[in-house]
C-alpha positions in Angstrom: -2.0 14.9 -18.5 -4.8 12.0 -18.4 -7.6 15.0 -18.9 -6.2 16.5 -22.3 -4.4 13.5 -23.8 -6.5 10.1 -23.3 -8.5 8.3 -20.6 -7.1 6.3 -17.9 -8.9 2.9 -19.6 -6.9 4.3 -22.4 -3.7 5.2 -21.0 -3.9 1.8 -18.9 -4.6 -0.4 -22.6 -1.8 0.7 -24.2 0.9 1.2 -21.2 -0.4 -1.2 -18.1 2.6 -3.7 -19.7 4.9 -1.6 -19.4 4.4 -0.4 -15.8 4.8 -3.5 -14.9 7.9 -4.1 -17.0 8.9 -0.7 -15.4 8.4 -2.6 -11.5 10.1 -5.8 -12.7 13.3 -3.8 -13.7 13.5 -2.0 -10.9 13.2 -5.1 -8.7 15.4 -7.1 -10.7 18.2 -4.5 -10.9 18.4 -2.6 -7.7 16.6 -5.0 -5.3 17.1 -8.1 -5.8 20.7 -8.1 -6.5 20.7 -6.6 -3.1 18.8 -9.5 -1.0 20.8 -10.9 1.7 23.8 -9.5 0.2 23.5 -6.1 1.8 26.3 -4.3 4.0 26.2 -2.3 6.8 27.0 0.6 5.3 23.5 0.4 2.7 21.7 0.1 5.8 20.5 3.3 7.6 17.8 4.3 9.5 15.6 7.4 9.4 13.4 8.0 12.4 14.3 5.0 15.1 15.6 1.7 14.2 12.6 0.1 13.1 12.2 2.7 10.4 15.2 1.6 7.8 16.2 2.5 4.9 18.3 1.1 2.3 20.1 1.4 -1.4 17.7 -0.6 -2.5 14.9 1.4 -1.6 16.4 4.6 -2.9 17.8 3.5 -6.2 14.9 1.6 -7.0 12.7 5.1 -6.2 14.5 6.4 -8.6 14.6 3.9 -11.1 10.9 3.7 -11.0 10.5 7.9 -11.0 12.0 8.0 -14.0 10.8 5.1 -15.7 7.1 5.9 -14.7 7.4 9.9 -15.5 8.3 8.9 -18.7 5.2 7.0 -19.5 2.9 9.5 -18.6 4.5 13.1 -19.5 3.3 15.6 -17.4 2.8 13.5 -14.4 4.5 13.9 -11.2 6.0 11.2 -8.4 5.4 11.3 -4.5 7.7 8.4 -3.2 8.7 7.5 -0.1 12.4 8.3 -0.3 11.9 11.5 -1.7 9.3 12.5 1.1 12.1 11.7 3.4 14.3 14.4 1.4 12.0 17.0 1.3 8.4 16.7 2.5 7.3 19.2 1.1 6.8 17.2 -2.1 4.3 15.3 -0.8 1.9 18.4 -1.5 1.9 16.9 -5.1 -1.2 13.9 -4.0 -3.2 17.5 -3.7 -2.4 18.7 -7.0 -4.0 18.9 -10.1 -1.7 16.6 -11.7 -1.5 12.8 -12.1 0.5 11.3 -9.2 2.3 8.1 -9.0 2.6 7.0 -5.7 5.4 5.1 -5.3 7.1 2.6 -1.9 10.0 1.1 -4.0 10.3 -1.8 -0.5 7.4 -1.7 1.1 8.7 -4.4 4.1 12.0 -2.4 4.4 12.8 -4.5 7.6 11.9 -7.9 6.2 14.1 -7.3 3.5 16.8 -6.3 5.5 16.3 -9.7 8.0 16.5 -11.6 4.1 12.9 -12.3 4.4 10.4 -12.7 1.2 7.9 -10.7 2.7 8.2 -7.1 0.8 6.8 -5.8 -2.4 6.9 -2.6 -4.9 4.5 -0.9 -4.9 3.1 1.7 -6.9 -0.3 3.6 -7.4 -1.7 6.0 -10.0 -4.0 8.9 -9.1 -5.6 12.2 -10.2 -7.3 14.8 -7.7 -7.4 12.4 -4.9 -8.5 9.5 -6.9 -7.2 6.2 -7.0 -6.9 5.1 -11.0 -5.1 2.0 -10.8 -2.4 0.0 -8.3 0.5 -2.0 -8.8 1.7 -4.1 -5.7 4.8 -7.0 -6.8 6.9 -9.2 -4.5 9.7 -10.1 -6.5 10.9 -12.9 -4.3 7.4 -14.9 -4.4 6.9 -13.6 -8.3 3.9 -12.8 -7.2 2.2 -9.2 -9.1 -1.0 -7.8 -7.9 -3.0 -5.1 -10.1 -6.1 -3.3 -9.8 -7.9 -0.7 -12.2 -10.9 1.4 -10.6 -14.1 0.2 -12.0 -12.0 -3.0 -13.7 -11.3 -5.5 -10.8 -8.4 -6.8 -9.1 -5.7 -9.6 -10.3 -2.9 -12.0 -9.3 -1.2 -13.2 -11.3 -4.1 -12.5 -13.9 -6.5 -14.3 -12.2 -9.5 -12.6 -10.6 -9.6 -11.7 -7.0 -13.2 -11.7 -4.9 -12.1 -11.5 -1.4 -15.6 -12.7 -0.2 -17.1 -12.3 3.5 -15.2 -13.8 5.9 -15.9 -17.3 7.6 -18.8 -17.7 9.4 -18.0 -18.6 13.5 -14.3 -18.0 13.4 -12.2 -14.9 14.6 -11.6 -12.2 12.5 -8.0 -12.1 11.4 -6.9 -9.0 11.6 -3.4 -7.2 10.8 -2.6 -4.3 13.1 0.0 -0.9 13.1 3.2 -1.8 14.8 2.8 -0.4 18.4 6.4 2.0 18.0 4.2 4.0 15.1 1.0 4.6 17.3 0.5 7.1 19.7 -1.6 6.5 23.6 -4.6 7.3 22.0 -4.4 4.8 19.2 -2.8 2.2 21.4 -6.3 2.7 23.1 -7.9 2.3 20.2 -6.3 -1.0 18.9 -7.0 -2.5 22.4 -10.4 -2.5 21.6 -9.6 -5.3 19.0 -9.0 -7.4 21.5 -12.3 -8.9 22.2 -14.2 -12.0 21.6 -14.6 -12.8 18.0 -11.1 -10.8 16.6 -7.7 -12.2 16.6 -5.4 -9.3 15.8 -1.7 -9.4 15.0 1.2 -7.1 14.5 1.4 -6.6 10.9 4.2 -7.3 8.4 4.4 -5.2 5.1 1.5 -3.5 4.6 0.9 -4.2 0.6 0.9 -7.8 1.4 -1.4 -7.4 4.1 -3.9 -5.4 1.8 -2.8 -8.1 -0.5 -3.9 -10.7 2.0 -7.2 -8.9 2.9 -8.1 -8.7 -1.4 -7.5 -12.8 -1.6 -9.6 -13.2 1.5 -6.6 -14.8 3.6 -6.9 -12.2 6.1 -10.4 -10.0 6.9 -9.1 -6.6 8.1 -6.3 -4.5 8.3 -6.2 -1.5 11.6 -3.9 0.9 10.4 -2.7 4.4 12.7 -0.5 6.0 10.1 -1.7 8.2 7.0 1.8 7.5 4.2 -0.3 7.3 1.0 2.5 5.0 -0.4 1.9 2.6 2.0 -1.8 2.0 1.5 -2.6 3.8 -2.0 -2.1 0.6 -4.3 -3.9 -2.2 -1.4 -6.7 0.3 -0.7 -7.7 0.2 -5.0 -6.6 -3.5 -4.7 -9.0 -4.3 -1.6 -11.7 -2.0 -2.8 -11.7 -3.9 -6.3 -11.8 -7.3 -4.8 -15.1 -6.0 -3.0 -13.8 -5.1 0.2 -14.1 -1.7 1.6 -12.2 0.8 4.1 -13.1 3.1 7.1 -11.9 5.9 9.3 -13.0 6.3 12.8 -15.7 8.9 11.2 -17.7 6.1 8.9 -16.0 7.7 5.9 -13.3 6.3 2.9 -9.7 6.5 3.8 -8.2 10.1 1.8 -5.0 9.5 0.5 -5.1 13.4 0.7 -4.9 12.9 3.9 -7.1 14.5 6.9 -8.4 11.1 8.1 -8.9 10.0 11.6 -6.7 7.0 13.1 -6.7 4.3 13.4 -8.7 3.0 10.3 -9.2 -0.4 8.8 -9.5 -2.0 5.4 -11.6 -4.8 5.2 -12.7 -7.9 2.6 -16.1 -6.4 2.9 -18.0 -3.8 3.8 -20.2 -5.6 7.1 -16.2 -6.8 8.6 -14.9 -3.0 7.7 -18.2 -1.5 9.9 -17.4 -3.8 12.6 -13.6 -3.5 12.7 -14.0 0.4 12.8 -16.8 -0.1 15.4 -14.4 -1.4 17.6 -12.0 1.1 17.2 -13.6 4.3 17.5 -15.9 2.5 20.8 -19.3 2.7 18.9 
């Protein structure tokens, strides 16, 4: 475990390569051979028909469980697939051990339309704790990474997502309305006022993504599934932006938070955003 055998800067320095060599495997074995090639039958869905599921997303799950388990013995995986299975492993995020957190397509119904917009991603933590995020869209070759404390990086390059524009709309990316109950509906209403532009949103790691490179300026998100936020939250946070709940505090990807809740390229657009949405 991190505690007894090294620190996270150390574990990170001498295996950070090779999680990424681990994601870029994965895509290029069990995803992207599937791109626009799928059949019906590698097509299901799990709890209505905009919630699909497909052989790419559960063979490259397990590709990456057992490539990432490796690396760091003594670690344990939450993915999305295997939440599905059996939720009860998602008790593992509250455990003592390091967790990978792990969407192996985030964008599961872009991908299955043949569209570019999806992306791996994956997310180290201990205790609660974000350590470090992975976020790659194989189709656009694009990699994201973040360390706590060490910055986010496209590509390699540096990422400062800045306050937004002066005297234009804030852009910001909103929960799909088929995953958000009355009260949140209500809630996400309240975005639509002068000075905000909100839009449905597309996968959520490249929204984050867009929030970190200061494309976007918020995110409004209703549902808790650490492996859809985990790696954008560290990503946002380390590009200087900052996240909410309805109560004022940091998203939990231990869960517990009140919804909706936004993630924001910094902290003045994240106090506004989740103004708005709580009615303050």
């Amino acid at each position: 475990m991190i505690e007894d055998m090294e620190t996270i800067d150390e574990f990170l320095a001498r295996h950070a390569d090779d999680v990424e060599e681990a994601l870029r495997k994965a895509a290029a074995t069990e995803i992207l051979p599937r791109f626009r090639q799928l059949a019906a039958h590698e097509i299901d869905q799990k709890s209505g028909p905009h919630d699909l599921v497909t052989d790419a997303d559960r063979k490259a799950e397990l590709f990456l469980t057992e490539a990432l388990g490796a690396l760091l013995p003594g670690s344990v995986v939450v993915g999305e697939e295997a939440v599905h299975a059996d939720p009860l492993t998602y008790e593992a995020i509250r455990g003592d051990a390091p967790v990978w957190i792990i969407d192996p397509v985030d964008g599961t119904r872009q991908f299955v339309h043949g569209e570019d917009g999806f992306c791996t991603l994956v997310a180290l933590a201990h205790r609660g704790v974000l350590l470090a995020s992975w976020t790659y869209a194989p189709v656009r070759d694009q990699l994201a990474t973040a360390v706590r404390g060490g910055g986010a990086f496209l590509d390699g390059e540096r990422l400062f997502a800045g306050p937004p524009e002066a005297g234009r709309d804030l852009r910001v990316a909103t929960s799909h309305p088929d995953y958000t109950t009355d009260e949140q509906k209500r809630a996400l209403l309240a975005l639509r006022t002068d000075g905000v532009a909100p839009r449905p949103c597309g996968s959520a790691g490249l929204e984050y993504l867009a929030v970190a490179r200061g494309e976007s300026d918020a995110t409004a998100f209703s549902w808790e599934a650490a492996w859809d936020h985990a790696a954008g939250l560290l990503l946002v946070e380390e590009a200087g932006g900052a996240h909410l709940t309805l109560t004022g505090e940091p998203f939990r990807i231990t869960g517990g938070n009140t919804l909706p809740f936004t993630a924001a390229r910094d902290a003045a657009t994240a106090r506004r955003i989740a103004g708005l949405l709580s009615g303050a």
